[in-house]
C-alpha positions as CSV (number, residue, x, y, z in Angstrom):
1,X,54.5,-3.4,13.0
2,X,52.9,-4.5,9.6
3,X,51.0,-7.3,9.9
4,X,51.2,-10.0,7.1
5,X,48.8,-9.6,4.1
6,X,47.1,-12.9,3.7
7,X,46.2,-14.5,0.5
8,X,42.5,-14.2,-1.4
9,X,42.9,-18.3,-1.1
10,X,43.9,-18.3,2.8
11,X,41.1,-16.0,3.2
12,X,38.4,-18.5,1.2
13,X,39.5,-21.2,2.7
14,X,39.4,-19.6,6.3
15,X,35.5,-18.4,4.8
16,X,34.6,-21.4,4.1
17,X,35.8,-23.5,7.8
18,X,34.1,-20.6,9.7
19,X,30.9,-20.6,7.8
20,X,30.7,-24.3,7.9
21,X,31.6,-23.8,11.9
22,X,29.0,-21.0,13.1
23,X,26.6,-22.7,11.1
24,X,26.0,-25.2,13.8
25,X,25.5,-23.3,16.2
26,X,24.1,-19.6,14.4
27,X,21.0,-18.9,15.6
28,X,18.8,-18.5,12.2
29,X,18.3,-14.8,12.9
30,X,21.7,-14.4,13.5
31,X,22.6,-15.9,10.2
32,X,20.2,-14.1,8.3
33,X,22.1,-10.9,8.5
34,X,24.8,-12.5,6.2
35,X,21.9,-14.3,4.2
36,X,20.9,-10.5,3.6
37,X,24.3,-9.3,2.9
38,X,24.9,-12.2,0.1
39,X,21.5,-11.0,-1.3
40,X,22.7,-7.6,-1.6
41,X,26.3,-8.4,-3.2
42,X,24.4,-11.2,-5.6
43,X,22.2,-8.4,-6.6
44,X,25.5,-6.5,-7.1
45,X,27.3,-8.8,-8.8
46,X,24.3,-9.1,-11.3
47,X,24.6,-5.1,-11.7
48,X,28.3,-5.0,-12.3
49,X,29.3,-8.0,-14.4
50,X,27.9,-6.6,-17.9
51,X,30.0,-3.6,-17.0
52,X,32.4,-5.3,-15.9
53,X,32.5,-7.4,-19.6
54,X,32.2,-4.6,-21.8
55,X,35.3,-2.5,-19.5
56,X,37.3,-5.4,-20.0
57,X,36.9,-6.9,-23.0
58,X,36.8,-3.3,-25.4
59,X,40.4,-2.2,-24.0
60,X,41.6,-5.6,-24.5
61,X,40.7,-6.2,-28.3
62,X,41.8,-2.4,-28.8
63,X,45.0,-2.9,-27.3
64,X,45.8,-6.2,-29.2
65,X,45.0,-4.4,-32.4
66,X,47.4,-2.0,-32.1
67,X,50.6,-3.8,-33.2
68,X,50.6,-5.7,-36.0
69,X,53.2,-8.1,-37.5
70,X,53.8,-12.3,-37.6
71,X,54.7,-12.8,-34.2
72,X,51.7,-11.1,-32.4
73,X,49.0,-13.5,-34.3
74,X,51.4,-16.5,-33.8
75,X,51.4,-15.3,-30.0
76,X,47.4,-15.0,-30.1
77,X,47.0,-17.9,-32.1
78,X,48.9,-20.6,-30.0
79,X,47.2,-18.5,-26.6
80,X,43.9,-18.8,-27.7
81,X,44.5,-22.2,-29.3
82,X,46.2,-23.3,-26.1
83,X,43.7,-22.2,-24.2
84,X,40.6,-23.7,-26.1
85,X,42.0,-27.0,-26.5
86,X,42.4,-27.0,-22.6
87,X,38.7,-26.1,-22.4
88,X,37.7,-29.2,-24.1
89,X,40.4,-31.0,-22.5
90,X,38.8,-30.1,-19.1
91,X,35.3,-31.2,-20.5
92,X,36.4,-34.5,-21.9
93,X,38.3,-35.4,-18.3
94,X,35.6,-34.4,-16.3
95,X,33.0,-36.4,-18.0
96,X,35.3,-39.8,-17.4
97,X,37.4,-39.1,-13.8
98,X,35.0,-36.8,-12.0
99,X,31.8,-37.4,-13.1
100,X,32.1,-41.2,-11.9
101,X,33.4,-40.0,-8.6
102,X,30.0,-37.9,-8.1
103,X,27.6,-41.0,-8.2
104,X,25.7,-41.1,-5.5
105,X,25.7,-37.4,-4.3
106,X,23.1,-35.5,-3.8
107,X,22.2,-32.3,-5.2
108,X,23.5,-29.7,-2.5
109,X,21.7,-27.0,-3.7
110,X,18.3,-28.8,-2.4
111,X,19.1,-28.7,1.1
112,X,18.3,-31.7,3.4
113,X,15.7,-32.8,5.4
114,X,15.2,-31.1,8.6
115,X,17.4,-28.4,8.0
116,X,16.5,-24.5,8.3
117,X,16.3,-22.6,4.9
118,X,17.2,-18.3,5.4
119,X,15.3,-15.8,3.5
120,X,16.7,-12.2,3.9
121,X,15.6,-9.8,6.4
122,X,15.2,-6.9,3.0
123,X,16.4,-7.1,-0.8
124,X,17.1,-4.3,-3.0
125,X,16.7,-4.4,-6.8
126,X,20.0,-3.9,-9.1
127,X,19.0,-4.4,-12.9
128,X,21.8,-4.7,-14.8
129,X,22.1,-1.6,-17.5
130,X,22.5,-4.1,-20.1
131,X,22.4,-7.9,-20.5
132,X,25.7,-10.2,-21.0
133,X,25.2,-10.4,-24.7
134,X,24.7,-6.8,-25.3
135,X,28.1,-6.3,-23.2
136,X,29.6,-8.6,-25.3
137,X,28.5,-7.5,-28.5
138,X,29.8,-3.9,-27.7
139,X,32.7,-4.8,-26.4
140,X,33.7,-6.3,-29.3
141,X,32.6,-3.3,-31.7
142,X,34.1,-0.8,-29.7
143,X,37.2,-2.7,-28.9
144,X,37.6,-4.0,-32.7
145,X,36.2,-0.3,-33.9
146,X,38.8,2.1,-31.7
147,X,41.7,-0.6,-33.0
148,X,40.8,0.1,-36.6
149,X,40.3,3.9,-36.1
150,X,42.5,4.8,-34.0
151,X,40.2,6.7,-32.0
152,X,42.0,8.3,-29.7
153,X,39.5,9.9,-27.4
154,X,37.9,6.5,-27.0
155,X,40.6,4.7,-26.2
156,X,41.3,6.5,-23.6
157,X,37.9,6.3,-22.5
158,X,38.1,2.9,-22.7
159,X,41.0,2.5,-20.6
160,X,39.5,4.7,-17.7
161,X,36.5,2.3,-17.4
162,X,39.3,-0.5,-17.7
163,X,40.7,1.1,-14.3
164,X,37.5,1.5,-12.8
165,X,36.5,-1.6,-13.6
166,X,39.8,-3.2,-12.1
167,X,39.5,-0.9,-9.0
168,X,35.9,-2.1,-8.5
169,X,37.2,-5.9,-9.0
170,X,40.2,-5.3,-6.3
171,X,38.5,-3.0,-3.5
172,X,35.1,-3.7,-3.7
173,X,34.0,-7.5,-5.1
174,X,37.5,-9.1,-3.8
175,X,38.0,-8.0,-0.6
176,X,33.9,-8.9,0.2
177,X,34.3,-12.5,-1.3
178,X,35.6,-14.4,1.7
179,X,32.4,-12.8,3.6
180,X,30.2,-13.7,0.4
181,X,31.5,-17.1,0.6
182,X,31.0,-17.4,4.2
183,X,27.4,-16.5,4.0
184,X,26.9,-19.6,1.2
185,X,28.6,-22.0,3.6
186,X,26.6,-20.4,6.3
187,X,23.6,-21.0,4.7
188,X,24.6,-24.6,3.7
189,X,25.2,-25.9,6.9
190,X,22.0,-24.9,8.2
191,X,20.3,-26.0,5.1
192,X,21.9,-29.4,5.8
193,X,24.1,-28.9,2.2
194,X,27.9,-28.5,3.7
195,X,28.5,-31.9,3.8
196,X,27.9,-33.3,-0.1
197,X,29.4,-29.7,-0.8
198,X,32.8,-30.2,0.8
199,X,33.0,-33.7,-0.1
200,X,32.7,-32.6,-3.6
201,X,35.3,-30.0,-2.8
202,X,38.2,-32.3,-1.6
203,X,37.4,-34.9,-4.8
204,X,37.3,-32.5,-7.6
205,X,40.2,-30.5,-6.3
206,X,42.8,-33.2,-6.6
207,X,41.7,-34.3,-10.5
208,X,42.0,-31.2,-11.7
209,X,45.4,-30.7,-9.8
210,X,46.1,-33.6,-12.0
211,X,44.5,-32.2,-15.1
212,X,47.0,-28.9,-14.5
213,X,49.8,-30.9,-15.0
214,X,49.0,-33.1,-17.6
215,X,48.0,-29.9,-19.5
216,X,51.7,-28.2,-19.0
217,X,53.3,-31.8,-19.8
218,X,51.1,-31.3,-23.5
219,X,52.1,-28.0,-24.1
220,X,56.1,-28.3,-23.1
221,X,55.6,-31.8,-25.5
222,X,54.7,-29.5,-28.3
223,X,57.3,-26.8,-27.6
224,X,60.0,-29.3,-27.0
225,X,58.8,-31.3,-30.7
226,X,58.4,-27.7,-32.4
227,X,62.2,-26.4,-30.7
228,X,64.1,-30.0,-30.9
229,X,64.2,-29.3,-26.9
230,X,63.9,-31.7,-24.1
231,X,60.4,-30.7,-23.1
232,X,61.1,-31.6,-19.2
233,X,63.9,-29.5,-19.2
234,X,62.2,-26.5,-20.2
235,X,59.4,-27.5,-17.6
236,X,62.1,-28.2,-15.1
237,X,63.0,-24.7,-15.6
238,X,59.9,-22.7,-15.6
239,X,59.0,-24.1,-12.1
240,X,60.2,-21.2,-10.2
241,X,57.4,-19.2,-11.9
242,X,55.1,-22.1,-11.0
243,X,56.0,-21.9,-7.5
244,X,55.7,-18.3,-7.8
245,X,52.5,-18.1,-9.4
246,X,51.3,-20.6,-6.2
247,X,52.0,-17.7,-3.1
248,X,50.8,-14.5,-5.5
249,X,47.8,-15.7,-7.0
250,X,48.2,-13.6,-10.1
251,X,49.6,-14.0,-13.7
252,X,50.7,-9.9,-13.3
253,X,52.4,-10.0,-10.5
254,X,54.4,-13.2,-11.6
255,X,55.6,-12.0,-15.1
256,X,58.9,-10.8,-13.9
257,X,59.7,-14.4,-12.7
258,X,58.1,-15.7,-15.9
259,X,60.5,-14.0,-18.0
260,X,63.5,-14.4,-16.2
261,X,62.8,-18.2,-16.6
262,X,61.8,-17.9,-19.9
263,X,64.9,-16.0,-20.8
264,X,66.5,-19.0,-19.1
265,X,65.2,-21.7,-21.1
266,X,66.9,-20.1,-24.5
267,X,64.2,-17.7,-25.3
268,X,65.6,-14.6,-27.1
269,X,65.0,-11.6,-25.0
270,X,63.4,-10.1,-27.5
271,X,61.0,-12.5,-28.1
272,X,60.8,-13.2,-24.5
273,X,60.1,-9.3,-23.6
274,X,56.8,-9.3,-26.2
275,X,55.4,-12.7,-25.8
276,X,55.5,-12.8,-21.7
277,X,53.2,-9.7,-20.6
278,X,50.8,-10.7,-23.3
279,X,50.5,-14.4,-22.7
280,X,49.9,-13.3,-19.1
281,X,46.2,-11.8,-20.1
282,X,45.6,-14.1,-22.9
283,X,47.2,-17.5,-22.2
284,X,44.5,-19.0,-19.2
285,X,44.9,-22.8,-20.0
286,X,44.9,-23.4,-16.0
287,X,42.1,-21.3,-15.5
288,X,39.6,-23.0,-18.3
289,X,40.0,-25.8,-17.2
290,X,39.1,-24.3,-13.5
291,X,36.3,-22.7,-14.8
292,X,35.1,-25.6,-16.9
293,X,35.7,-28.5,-14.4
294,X,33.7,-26.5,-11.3
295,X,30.8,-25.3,-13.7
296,X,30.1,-29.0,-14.8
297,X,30.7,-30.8,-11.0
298,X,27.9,-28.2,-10.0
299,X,25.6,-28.5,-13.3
300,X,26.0,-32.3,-12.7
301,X,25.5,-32.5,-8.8
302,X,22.9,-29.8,-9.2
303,X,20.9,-31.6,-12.0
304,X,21.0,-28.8,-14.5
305,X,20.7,-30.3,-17.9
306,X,23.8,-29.4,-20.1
307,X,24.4,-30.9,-23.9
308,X,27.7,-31.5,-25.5
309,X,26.8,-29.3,-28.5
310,X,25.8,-26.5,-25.7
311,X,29.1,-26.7,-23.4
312,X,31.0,-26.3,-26.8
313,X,29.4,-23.0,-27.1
314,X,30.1,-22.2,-23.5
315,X,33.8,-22.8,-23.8
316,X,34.3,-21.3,-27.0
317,X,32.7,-18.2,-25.5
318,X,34.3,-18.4,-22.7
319,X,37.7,-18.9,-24.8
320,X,37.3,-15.3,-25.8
321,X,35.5,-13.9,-22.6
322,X,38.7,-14.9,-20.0
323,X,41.4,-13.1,-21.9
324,X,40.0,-10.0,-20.8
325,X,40.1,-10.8,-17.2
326,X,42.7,-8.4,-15.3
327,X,45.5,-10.5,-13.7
328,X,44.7,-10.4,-10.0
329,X,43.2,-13.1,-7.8
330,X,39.5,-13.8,-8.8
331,X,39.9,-12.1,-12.0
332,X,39.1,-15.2,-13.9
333,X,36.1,-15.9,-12.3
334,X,34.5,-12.6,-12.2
335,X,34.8,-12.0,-15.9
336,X,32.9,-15.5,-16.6
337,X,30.0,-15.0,-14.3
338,X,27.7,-13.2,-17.0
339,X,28.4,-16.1,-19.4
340,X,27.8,-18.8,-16.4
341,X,24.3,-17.7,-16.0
342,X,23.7,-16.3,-19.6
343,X,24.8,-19.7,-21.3
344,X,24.5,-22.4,-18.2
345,X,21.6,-20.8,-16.6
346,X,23.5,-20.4,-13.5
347,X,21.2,-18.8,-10.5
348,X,22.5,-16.8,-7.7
349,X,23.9,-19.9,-5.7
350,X,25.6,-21.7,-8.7
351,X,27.1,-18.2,-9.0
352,X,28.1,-18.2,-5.4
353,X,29.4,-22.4,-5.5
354,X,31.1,-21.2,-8.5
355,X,33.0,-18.6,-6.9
356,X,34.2,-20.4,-4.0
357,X,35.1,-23.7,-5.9
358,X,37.5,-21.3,-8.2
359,X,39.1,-19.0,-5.4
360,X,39.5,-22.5,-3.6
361,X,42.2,-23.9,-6.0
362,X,42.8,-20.0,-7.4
363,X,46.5,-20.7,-6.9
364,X,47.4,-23.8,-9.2
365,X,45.6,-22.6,-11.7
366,X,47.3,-19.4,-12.1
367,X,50.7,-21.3,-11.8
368,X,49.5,-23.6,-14.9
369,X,49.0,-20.3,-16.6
370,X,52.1,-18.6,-16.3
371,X,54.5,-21.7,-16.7
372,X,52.4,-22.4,-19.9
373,X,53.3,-19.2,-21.1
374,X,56.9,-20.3,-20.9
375,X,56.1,-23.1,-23.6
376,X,54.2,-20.5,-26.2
377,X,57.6,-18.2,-26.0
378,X,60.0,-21.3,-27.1
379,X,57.2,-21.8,-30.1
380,X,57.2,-18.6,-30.6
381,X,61.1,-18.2,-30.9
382,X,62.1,-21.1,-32.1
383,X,59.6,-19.4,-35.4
384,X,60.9,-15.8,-35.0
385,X,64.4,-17.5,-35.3
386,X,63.8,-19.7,-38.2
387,X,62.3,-16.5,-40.3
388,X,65.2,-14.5,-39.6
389,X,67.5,-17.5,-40.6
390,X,66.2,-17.7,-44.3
C-alpha cells in the first residue's frame, strides 16, 4: 500500500514543531549533530547557488529568445511589469502594516540570555566556483549570446545543466530542507530564539496572506478595465487554479488547471495555449512579494541596515533573478539565495530564517502566481484580438 506523499509545506511545518519540541529537552551534544549537518548543507548551499544561477538563468533567456513576434514581449512585458510592481508593492506594505507590528521584538538571531549556543562537531570548506555576480553576468551572456546565435551545441548544453540543476534542486536541496529547517529551530530553542521567531511567524504570515489578495484584486482590476470585463468574475473563475495551486505547491504542475480556467474566462485558446506555460516561469507576483516581505521582517528584527535606494536594487534584481526559478516547491527561494546574501548581506542563518519563512507560506504564494497568470492572458487577448480586428 502506497503511502500518501506529503507536501514540502506539511513537511516545514512538521520541521519546524519538532525542532522547536526536542529542543527543550535535546541534550546539547545531541543537537549538535544536526548543528553539524546544517553546517555542512549551508556550506553546500553556498557551493551550489552560483551554479544553480548561471543553470537557470542561461536556458531561460535562451529559450525566451527564440520566438519572436508582438505577443511574446507583451507577455514578458506585463510578467515582468507585474511582477516588479508587486516587489515594490510588498516593500511599501511592509514598511506600514508589518514593520509597526515588529516593535518591541527582539533580534532572534542574538539568542537570549541563559540559553546554550551549538558550534559543530567538524566543518568542511565548499568555495563557490564563482561568486553570484559572475553567475549572473554569464548567465546572461550565454543565455542572450546562444539566443542570438543559435548555437546549437550550447543550447543543448545549457539545457543539460538546466536538468542537473533541477534534479539537484528536487533530490538533493528539497528533500534535506525540512531537516535543515529543523536544525535552525533546533538551535533556536536552545539559544532561547524560538519564541520572538514564531511569534514573528504567525504575524507576518497573515499580512501577506492579505497582500496576496490585494495583489490579484489589482491585476484582475486592470484586466477587467483593459477587456471591458467584470474583474471579479474573471477572479471568480480562476479560483480553481488558486485552490489548485494551494495542495501542489508548484506553478508547473498547476498549468493544466490554469488553462482550462483561463480558456474559461474567454481567453482564445490560442492565446491561452502560449501565454499560460510561460507566465508560469515568469509571472511570480505571489512569490516577490514572499521573498520581499520575509527578507525585510528578518533585515528589520535582525538589525541589518537596509536603504530604500538599496532594496530597489535588490528587487529589481531579484525581478529578473526569480523567473529563472524551475516551477517546483522551493524553487523560488533557492534561486534568490545568492542575491540575499550578495545584495542584503544575508549570513548563513538569515539564509536559513529565509528559507523556512518562504516554504512556510510556499503554498499561497504559488496560488497568487498562477491565478495572476489568468489576468496577463485576458490582457494579452483582449490585444491579440483587437490587432487582428483592424
Amino acid at each position: 500500500m502506497k503511502l500518501p506523499k506529503i507536501s514540502l509545506l506539511a513537511r516545514a511545518l512538521i520541521a519546524i514543531i519538532l525542532g522547536i519540541a526536542c529542543g527543550m529537552f535535546f541534550p546539547p551534544d545531541l543537537a549538535r549533530v544536526f548543528t553539524t549537518f546544517n553546517g555542512l548543507f549551508g556550506n553546500f548551499l553556498g557551493f551550489i547557488v552560483p551554479i544553480l544561477i548561471l543553470g537557470l538563468i542561461a536556458p531561460a533567456i535562451a529559450d525566451l529568445g527564440k520566438s519572436a513576434g508582438k505577443i511574446l514581449l507583451l507577455t514578458i512585458a506585463l510578467a515582468y511589469a507585474f511582477t516588479l510592481f508587486a516587489g515594490f508593492f510588498a516593500y511599501s506594505a511592509t514598511l506600514v502594516f508589518i514593520k509597526p507590528m515588529l516593535n518591541g521584538v527582539n533580534n532572534f538571531a542574538a539568542g537570549a540570555e541563559g540559553g546554550i549556543n551549538l558550534a559543530p562537531f567538524f566543518t568542511v570548506a565548499m568555495p563557490p566556483l564563482m561568486d553570484v555576480m559572475t553567475a549572473l553576468m554569464l548567465g546572461f551572456i550565454i543565455g542572450l549570446g546562444s539566443a542570438i546565435t543559435d548555437g546549437k551545441m550550447l543550447k543543448a548544453a545549457m539545457k543539460d545543466l538546466e536538468a542537473v540543476v533541477n534534479f539537484v534542486i528536487s533530490k538533493a536541496i528539497v528533500p534535506l530542507l525540512p531537516l535543515y529547517i529543523f536544525g535552525i529551530f533546533l538551535e533556536m530553542t536552545l539559544s532561547g530564539q524560538a519564541a520572538a521567531a514564531m511569534g514573528v511567524f504567525v504575524k507576518i504570515t497573515i499580512v501577506i496572506f492579505l497582500i496576496t489578495v490585494v495583489m490579484l484584486l489589482i491585476q484582475f482590476s486592470i484586466a477587467g478595465l483593459v477587456a471591458r470585463r467584470n474583474p471579479l468574475s474573471l477572479l471568480k473563475t480562476m479560483l480553481p487554479a488558486y485552490a489548485t495551486a494551494l495542495g501542489t505547491q508548484s506553478s508547473a504542475a498547476t498549468i493544466p488547471v490554469t488553462l482550462r480556467q483561463t480558456i474559461k474566462a474567454g481567453v482564445s485558446e490560442e492565446v491561452a495555449n502560449f501565454v499560460i506555460p510561460l507566465c508560469a516561469t515568469i509571472q511570480m507576483t505571489g512569490s516577490i512579494i514572499k521573498v520581499v516581505a520575509c527578507s525585510m521582517v528578518i533585515m528589520i528584527v535582525g538589525g541589518m541596515p537596509f536603504s530604500p535606494a538599496a532594496y530597489s536594487g535588490f528587487i529589481l534584481m531579484l525581478s529578473i533573478t526569480i523567473i529563472a526559478a524551475p516551477g517546483i516547491p522551493g524553487g523560488v527561494v533557492m534561486a534568490a539565495l545568492g542575491i540575499l546574501h550578495s545584495m542584503l548581506g544575508f549570513d548563513e542563518t538569515a539564509l536559513g530564517l529565509m528559507i523556512a519563512l518562504y516554504v512556510a507560506m510556499d503554498s499561497f504564494g504559488t496560488a497568487c502566481n498562477v491565478t495572476g497568470d489568468g489576468a496577463v492572458a485576458v490582457i494579452v487577448d483582449k490585444f491579440h484580438k483587437t490587432a487582428e480586428a483592424k
